[in-house]
C-alpha positions as CSV (number, residue, x, y, z in Angstrom):
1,X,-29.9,-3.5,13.8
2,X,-32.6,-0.8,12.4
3,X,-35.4,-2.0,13.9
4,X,-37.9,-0.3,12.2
5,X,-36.2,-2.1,8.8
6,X,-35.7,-5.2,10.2
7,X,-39.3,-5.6,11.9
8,X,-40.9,-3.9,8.9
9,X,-39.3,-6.6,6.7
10,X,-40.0,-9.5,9.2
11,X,-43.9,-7.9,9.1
12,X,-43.8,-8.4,5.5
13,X,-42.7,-12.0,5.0
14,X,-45.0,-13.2,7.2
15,X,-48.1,-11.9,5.4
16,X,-46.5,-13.3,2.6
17,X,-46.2,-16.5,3.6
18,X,-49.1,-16.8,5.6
19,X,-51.7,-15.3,3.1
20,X,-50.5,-15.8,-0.3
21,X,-47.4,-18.6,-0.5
22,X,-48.5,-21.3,1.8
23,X,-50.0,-24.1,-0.6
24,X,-47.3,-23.0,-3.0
25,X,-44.5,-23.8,-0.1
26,X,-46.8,-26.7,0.7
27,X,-46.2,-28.0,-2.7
28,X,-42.6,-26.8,-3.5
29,X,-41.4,-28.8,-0.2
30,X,-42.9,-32.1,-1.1
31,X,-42.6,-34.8,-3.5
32,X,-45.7,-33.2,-5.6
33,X,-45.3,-32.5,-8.8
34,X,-44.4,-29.4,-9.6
35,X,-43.8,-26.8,-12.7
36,X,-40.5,-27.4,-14.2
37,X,-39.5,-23.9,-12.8
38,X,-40.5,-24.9,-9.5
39,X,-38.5,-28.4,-10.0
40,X,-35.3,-26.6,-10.5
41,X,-36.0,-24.7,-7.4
42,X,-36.7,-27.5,-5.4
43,X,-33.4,-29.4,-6.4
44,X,-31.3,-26.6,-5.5
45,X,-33.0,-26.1,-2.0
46,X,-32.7,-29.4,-1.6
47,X,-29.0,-29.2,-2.4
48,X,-28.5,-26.8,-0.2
49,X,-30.5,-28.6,2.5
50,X,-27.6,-31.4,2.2
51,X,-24.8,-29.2,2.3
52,X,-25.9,-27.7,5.3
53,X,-26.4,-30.9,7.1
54,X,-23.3,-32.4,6.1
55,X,-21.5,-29.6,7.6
56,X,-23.3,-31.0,10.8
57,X,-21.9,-33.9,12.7
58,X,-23.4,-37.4,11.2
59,X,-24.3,-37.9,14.6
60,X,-26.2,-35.2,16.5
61,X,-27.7,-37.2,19.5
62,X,-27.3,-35.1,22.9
63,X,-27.3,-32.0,20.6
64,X,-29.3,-28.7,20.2
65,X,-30.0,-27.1,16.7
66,X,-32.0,-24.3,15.9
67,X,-33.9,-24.1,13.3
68,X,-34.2,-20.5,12.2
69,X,-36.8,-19.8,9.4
70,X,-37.8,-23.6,9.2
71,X,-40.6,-22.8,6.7
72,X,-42.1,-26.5,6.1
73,X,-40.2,-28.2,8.3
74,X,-38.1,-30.1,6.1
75,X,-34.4,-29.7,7.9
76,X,-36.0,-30.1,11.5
77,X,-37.0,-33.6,10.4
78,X,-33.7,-34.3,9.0
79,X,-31.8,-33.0,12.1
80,X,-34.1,-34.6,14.2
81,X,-33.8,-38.5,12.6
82,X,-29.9,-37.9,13.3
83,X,-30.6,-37.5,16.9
84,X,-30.8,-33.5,17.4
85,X,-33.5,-31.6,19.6
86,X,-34.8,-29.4,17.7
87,X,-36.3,-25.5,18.3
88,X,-37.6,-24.5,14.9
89,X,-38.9,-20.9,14.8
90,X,-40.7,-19.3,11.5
91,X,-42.9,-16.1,11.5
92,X,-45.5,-17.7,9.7
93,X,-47.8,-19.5,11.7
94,X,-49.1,-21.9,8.2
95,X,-45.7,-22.9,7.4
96,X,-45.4,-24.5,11.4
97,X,-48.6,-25.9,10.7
98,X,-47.2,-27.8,7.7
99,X,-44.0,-28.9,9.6
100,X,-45.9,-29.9,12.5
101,X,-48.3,-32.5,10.4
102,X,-45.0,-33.3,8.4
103,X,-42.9,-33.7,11.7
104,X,-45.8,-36.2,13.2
105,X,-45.9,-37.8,9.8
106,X,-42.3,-38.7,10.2
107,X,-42.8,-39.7,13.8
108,X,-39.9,-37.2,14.9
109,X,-42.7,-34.8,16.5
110,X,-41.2,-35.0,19.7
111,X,-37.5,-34.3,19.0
112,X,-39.1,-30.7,17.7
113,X,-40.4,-27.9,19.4
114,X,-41.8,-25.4,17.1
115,X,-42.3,-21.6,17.9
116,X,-44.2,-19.2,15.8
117,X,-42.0,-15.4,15.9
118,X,-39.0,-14.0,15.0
119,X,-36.1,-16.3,14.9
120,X,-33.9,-14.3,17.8
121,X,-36.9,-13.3,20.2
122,X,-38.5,-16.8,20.3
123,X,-34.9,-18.8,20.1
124,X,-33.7,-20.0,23.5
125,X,-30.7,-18.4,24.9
126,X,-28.1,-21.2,24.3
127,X,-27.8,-24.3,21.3
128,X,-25.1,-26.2,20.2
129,X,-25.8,-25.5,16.4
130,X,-28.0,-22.6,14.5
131,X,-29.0,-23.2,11.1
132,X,-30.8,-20.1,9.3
133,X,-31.3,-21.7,5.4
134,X,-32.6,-19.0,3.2
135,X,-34.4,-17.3,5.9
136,X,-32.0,-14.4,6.2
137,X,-32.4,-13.7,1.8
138,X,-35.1,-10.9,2.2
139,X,-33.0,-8.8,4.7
140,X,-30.2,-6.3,4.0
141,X,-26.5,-6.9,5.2
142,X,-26.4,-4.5,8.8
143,X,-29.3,-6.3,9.5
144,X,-28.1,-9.9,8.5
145,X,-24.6,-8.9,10.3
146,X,-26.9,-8.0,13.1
147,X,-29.0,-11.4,13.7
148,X,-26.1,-13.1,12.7
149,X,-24.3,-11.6,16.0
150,X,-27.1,-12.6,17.7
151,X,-26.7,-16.5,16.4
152,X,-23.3,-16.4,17.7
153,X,-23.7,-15.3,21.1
154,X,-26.1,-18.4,21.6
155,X,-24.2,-21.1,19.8
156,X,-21.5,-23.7,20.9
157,X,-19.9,-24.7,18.0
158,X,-21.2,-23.8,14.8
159,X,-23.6,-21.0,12.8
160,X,-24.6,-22.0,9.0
161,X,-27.0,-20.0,7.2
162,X,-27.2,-18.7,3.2
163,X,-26.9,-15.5,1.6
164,X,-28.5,-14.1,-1.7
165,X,-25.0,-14.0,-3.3
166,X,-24.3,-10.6,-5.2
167,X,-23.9,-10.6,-8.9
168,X,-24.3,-7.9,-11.4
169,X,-27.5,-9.5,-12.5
170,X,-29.1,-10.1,-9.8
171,X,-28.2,-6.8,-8.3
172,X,-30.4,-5.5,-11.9
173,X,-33.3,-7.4,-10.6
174,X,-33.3,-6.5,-7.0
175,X,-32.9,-2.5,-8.0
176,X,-35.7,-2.7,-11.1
177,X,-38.0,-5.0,-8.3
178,X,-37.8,-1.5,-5.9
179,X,-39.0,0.5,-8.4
180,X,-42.0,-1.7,-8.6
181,X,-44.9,-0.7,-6.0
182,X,-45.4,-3.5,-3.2
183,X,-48.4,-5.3,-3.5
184,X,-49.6,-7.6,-0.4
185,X,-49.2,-10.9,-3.1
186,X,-46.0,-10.1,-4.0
187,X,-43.0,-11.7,-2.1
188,X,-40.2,-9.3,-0.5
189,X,-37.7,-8.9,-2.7
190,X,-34.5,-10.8,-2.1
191,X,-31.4,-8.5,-0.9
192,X,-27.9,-9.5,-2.6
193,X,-25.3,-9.3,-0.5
194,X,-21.1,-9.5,-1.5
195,X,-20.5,-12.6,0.1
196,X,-17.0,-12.9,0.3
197,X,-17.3,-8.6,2.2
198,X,-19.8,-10.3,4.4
199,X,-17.6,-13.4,5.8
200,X,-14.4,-11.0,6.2
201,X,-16.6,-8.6,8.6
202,X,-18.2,-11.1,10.7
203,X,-14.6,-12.9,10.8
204,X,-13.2,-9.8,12.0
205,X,-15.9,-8.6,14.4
206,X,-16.5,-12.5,15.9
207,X,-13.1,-13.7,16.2
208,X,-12.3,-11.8,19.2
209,X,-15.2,-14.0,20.4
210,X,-13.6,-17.2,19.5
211,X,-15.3,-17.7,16.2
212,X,-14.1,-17.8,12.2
213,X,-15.8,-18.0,9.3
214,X,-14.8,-21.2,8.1
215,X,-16.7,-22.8,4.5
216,X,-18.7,-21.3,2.0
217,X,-20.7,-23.0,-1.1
218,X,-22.3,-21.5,-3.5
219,X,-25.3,-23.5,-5.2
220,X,-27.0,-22.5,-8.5
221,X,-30.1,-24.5,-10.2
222,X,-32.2,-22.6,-12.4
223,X,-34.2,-19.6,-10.6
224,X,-32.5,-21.4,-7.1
225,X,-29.2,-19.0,-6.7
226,X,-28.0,-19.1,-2.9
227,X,-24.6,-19.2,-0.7
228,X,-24.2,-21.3,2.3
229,X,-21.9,-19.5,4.9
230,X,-20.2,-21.6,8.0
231,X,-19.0,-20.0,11.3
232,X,-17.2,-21.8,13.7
233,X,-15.4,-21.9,17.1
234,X,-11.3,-21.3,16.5
């Protein structure tokens, strides 16, 4: 991993999150209304959400997950109620906040431990599951192959996390959004990646570890455009 990149990135989403989207993510990830933009992302993430988990066992008592990126908490609480412990890890200190209140709410507080940091320094060294839902969208592929390495080597059975899948269109956006100067308000722009590239390299540099990659999904509603990724044991 580029360091500089990958921290400089990491540096930027949590500003973002932490000074300009939090009572938007507040609202996004609850039953609020919302703008009918902001409706059709929510139905997609929480699409996604339920793919992810249903590539989970039903029954994750006696189990470890990781929750990397956990934003507002909303897939801690689910893996939690279905038995899981819980480490949930997001850079941006408001967003735990949020989860923690939600997590108590939900009386599943205990089953979670939540970190503030980066999702690989603050993550403990072995869990039976990772799950990194749209956390790893504002990063480039080296450096998604490179956290993705470092998901593996802690996992048991199973990696899932979701991609910004590349598209001709999107690819448009993403180069017109670099020509634009960053502004601190503005969120890091999301980095489209060729899935289908993406799954044959980590298949080929991971299976002499033991590991595949196994399903994919991809899930579109409105502005909400995102591809779940599974990795497995052989």
């Amino acid at each position: 991993m580029q360091e500089s990149n990958y921290t400089r990135r990491r540096d930027q989403l949590t500003t973002y999150f932490d000074e300009t989207a939090a009572n938007a993510w507040r609202a996004l990830t609850s039953n609020n209304p919302v703008s009918r933009v902001r409706e059709t992302v929510r139905a997609g993430r929480d699409e996604m959400r339920t793919t992810l988990l249903d590539w989970l066992p039903p029954d994750l008592s006696g189990t470890t997950l990781l929750d990397a990126g956990c934003g507002t908490g909303s897939l801690s609480i689910d893996a939690a109620r279905r038995g899981a412990r819980v480490i949930a890890i997001d850079v941006a200190g408001s967003l735990v906040e949020i989860a923690e209140k939600r997590a108590a709410r939900e009386g599943v507080l205990g089953a979670i431990e939540f970190r503030v940091g980066d999702m690989l320094a603050e993550s403990p060294a072995e869990v039976d599951f990772v799950v990194a839902m749209d956390s790893l969208i504002h990063y480039n592929v080296n450096d998604v192959q490179a956290v993705i390495a470092g998901f593996v080597s802690r996992a048991r059975h199973s990696v899932l996390f979701t991609s910004a899948p590349w598209t001709p269109p999107l690819a448009m956006m993403h180069f017109v959004g670099r020509l634009i100067p960053h502004r601190h308000h503005r969120a890091p722009s999301i980095e489209p990646i060729k899935v289908g590239e993406l799954m044959a390299t980590l298949d080929e540099n991971h299976r002499q570890d033991g590991w595949r990659a196994a399903r994919t999904r991809r899930i579109r509603s409105g502005f909400y455009f995102s591809q779940a990724v599974e990795l497995t044991q052989c």
